[in-house]
N, C-alpha and C positions, 0 to 999 in steps of 0.2 A: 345343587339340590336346594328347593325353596324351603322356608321354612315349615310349609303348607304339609310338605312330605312329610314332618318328624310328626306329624298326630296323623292318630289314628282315626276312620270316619267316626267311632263312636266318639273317641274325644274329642272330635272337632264339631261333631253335634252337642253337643255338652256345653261349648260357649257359647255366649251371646252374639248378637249379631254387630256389635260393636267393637268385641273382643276380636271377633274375626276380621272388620275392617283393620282395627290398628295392628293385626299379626300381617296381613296383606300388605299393610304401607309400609311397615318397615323392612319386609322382606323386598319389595320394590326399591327403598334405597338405597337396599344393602347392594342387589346387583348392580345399580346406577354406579358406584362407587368403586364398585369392581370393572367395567366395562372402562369406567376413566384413569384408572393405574395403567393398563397396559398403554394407554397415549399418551401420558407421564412419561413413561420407561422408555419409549418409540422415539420421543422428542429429544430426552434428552442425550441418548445414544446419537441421535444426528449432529447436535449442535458440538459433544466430544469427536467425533469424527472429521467435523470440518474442524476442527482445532486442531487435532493432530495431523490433517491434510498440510495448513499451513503452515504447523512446525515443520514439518518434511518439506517443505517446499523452501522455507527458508532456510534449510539446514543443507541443501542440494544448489542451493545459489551462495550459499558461505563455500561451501566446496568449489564450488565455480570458479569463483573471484579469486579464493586461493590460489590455484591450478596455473590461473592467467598471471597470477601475479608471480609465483613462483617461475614459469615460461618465461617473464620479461625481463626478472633478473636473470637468469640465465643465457636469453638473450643478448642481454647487455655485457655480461661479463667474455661472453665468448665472443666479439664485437669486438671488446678495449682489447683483447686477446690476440686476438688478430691484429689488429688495428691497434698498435700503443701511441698514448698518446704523448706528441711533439712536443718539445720544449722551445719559445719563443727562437726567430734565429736571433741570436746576437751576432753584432758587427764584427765582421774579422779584423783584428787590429795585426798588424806585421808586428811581430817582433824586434823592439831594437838589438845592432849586433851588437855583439860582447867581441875585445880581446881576446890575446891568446889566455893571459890568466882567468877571464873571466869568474874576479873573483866579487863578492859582496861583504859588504860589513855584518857580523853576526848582531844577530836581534841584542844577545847579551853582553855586547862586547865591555860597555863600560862598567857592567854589573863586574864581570870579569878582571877588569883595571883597579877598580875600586878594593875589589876582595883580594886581589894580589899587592896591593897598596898597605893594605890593613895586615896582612900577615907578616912585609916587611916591617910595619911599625911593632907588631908583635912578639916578634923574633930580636928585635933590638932592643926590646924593654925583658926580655926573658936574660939576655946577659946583663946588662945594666944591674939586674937585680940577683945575679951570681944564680940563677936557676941551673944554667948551659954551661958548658965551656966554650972557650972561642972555639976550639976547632968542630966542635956541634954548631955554633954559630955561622961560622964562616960556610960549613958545609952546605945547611939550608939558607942562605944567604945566594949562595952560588945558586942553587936548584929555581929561588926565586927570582931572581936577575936572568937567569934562562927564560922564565916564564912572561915576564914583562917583555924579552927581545921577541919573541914568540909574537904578543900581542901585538906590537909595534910594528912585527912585520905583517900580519894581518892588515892592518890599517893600512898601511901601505900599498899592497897589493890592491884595494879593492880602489884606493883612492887612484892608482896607477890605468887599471879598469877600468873605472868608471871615466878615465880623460879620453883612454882609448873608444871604447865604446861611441862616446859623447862625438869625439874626431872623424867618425866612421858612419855615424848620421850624419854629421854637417859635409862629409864628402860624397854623400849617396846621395844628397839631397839638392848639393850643387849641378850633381852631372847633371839630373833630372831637370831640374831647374833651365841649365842651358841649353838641353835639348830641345827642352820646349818651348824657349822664347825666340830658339833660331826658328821654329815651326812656326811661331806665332806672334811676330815682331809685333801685332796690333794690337798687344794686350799692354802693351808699354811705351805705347807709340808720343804720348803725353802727358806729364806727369800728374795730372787728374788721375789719366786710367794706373798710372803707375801705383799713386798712394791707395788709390780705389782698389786694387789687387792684390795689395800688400796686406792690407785689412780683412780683406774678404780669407788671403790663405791663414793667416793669424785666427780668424776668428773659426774657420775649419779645422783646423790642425790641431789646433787646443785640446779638444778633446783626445784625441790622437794620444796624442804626449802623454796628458793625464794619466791614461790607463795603461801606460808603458810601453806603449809603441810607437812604430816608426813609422811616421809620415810617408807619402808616395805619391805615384803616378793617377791613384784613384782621387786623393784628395786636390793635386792640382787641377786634373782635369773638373771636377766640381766647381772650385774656385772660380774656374774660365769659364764654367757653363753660366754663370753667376752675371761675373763681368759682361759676360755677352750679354745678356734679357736685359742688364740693366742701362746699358751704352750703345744696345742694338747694334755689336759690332758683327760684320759677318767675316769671318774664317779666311784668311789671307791662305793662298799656297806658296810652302817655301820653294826656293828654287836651289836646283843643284841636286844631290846626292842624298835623299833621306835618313840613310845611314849614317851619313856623318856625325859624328860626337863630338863640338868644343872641348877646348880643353878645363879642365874644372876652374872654377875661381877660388882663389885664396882662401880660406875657412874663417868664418865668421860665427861667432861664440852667439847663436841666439837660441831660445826656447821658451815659444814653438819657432821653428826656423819661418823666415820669411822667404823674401823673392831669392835672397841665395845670390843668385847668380848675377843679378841689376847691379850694371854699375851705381857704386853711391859712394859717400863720400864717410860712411862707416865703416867700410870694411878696415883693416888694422892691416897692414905691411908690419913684419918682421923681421925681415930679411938681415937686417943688423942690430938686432937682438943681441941677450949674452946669450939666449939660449932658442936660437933664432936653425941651429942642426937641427934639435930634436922636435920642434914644429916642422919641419919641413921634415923628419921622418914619419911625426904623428898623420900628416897628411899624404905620405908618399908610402910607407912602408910600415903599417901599424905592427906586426912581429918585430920588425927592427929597432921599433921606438922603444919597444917596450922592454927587449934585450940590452938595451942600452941606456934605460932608464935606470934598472937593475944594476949595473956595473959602477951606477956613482953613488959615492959617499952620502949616509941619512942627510949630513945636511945640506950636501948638494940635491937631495933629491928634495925635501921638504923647499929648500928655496925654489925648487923650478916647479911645484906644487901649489906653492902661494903667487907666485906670479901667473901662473897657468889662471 
């Protein structure tokens, strides 16, 4: 309603004609002013809409990205799942053989020598100084002297062991040895190639050893692959009987073992030895050496220990 409405004709003939302009203009503003609220209101409804459009939009591509992301780990776990993952191969090393005792030195042995050492001096300062009586004395005396033979024979055993052991490579490692150089007479045919080969299994076998194992048929043949590329030698064929086996050569104390089997002028004859039987069991009959190692006196054993 204009302002125009709220007078009556009488009282609108009653003002001037002035009065009635400025009632006229300001009722014209007044609507001017209203007509421009509602496209105020209109705009800024649009411009809240595309806001909250591309909140939603953003908020539908956060979901998105989740969804994918959460699918790939999923992906990925049922993958490793299936599919676990491999641990590098490592080298198969052979195991050296053991004796029939197959025994080892304990981690604590000397810890153990030591602490039975100290309680014997303990025990003999406890009567010294009238603590005990002898026969408390003598009794734990006895208990402790059991204890040190105990230990003594520990050491023994493993030091017995470990010669067999040791005797059992250097005889595995001869046959091998001979079989392959009756295969392969070219690989030693000149003492160039001889030292040249000797070097090359040393410097292969090494490792071998290191990590507790027992050299072989894969590391020879390496060796010779070697020898060959580097002396261009090609592959002689043996003749006769493939199967046949030399007989082993005499044992020779090395590690990493070498040629083994090449005649030279280090191998060690013992044949007249004092203790020249029990090599020739340790090489012939390692159960029998080792039974008969057993049956001699500590200090027949310790002497052929230190000479071994």
């Amino acid at each position: 309603m204009s302002i125009r409405d709220q007078y009556t004709d009488e009282q609108w003939n009653e003002l001037t004609e002035e009065e009635q302009e400025g009632i006229l203009s300001n009722d014209e503003d007044g609507e001017e002013e209203e007509q421009e609220e509602p496209k105020i209101d209109e705009a800024a409804a649009q411009a809240k809409a595309q806001e909250d459009a591309a909140a939603q939009a953003a908020a539908d591509k956060q979901k998105t990205d989740d969804a994918a992301a959460e699918q790939a780990e999923a992906d990925a776990a049922a993958k490793a799942k299936a599919e676990p993952e491999l641990e590098p191969e490592k080298p198969v090393v052979a195991p050296r053989p053991r004796g029939v005792l197959n025994d080892t030195l304990p981690e604590d042995y000397s810890q153990r020598v030591e602490a039975n050492n100290t309680a014997m001096d303990e025990l003999a300062q406890k009567y010294e100084d009238g603590d005990i009586s002898f026969a408390e004395y003598n009794k734990g005396m006895r208990k402790l002297t059991d204890e040190a033979m105990d230990l003594r024979e520990v050491k023994m055993r493993a030091e017995i062991s470990e010669v067999s052991s040791t005797n059992s490579v250097q005889q595995h490692w001869d046959g091998l040895m001979g079989s392959f150089l009756t295969a392969h007479p070219e690989a030693i045919s000149t003492p160039v190639r001889q030292n040249a080969f000797d070097h090359i299994l040393r410097e292969i076998t090494a490792p071998v050893m290191a990590a507790g194992g027992m050299p072989g048929q894969a590391e020879i043949d390496k060796a010779y692959a070697r020898l060959a590329e580097e002396f261009g030698i090609q592959a002689k064929q043996p003749d006769g009987d493939k199967g046949a086996q030399p007989p082993a050569a005499k044992k020779e104390n090395k590690v990493p073992p070498t040629l083994g089997a090449v005649p030279a002028a280090a191998h060690t004859d013992v044949d007249d030895g004092k203790w020249a039987h029990l090599d020739r069991l340790a090489e012939q009959d390692p159960i029998k050496f080792e039974e008969t190692l057993m049956k001699l006196s500590e200090a027949e054993r310790n002497e052929y220990m230190q000479s071994a």
